[in-house]
C-alpha positions in Angstrom: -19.1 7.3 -4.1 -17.1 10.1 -5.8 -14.6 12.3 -4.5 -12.4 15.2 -6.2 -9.4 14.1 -8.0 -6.5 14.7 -5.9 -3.2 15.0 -8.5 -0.5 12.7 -7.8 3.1 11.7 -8.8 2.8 8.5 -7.0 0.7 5.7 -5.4 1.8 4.3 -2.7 0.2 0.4 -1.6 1.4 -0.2 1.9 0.4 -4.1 2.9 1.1 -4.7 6.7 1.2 -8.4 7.9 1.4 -8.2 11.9 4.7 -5.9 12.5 5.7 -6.1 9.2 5.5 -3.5 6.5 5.7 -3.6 2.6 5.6 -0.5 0.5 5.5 -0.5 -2.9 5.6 2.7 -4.7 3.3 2.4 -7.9 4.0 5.1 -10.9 2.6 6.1 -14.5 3.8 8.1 -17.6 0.4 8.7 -17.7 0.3 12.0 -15.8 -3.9 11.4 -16.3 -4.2 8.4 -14.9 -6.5 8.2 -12.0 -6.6 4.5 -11.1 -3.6 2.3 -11.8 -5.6 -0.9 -11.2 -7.4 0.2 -14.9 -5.8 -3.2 -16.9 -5.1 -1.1 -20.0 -2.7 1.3 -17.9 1.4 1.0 -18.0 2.6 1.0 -14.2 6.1 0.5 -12.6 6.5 -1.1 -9.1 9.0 0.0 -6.8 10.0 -0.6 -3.6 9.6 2.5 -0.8 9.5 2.8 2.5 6.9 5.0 4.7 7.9 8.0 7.3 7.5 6.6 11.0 4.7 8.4 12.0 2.3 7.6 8.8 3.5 3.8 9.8 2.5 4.4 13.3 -0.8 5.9 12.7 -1.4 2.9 10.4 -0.8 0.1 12.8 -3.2 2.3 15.2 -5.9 2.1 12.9 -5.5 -2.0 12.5 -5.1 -2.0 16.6 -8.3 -0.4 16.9 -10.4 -2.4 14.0 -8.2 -5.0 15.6 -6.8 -6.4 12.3 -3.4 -8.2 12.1 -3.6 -7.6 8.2 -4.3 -4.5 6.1 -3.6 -3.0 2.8 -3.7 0.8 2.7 -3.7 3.2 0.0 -2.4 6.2 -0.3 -1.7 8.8 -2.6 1.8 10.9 -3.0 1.5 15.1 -4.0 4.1 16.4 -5.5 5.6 18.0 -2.3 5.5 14.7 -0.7 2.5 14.9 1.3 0.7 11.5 1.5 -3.1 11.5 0.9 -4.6 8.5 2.7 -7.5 6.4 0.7 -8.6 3.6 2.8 -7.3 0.3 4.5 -8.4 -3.0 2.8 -8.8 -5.8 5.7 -8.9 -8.2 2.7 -6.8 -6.3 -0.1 -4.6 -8.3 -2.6 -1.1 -8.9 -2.0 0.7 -12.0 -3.8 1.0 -9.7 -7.1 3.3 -7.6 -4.8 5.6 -10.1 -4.1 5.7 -11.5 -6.9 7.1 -8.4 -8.9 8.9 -7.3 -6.0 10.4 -10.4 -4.3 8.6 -9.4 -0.9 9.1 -12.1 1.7 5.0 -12.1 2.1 4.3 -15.5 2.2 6.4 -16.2 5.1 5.0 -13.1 7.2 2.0 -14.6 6.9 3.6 -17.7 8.4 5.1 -16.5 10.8 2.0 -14.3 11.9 -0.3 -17.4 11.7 1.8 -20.6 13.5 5.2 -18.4 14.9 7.9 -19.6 12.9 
């Protein structure tokens, strides 16, 4: 599949787990870079949060493939404007908490047994 590069100043890597939402914000130096997964790029992590309605629309999307879990990607214009990608029903996630400190691990407990 190809599709036209779409510039960015950001990535964003939203993981939802039930009602809860992690954002991570996901930069380069490298204004060319087109895919920050590539293992030779240099990345920062950062913590972000997501407007309402972009979250909203998201947990519609899991509601209607009825998935409790789903990473999403997105890219982030310059003015802002968020680009979506696609949503992942089996995307990564411990690497996120791990360089971030998110509280995953127990989200997924707490979605799984209630605690």
């Amino acid at each position: 599949m190809l599709q036209a590069e779409i510039p960015r100043v950001a990535d964003l890597r939203v993981t939802i787990i039930g009602e809860e939402c992690f954002v991570t914000r996901i930069t380069s130096s490298d204004r060319s870079l087109v895919d920050w997964r590539r293992p030779d790029s240099t990345i920062a992590y950062a913590t972000s949060e997501l407007p309402g309605k972009i979250l909203a629309q998201c947990q519609a999307m899991l509601d209607r493939f009825g998935l409790l879990y789903g990473a999403f990607d997105f890219i982030e214009k310059a003015e802002g404007e968020l680009v979506f990608l696609e949503v992942n029903p089996t995307g990564e996630w411990a690497w996120l908490e791990d360089r971030l400190g998110f509280p995953m691990r127990e989200s997924f407990i707490r979605l799984f047994f209630g605690h």
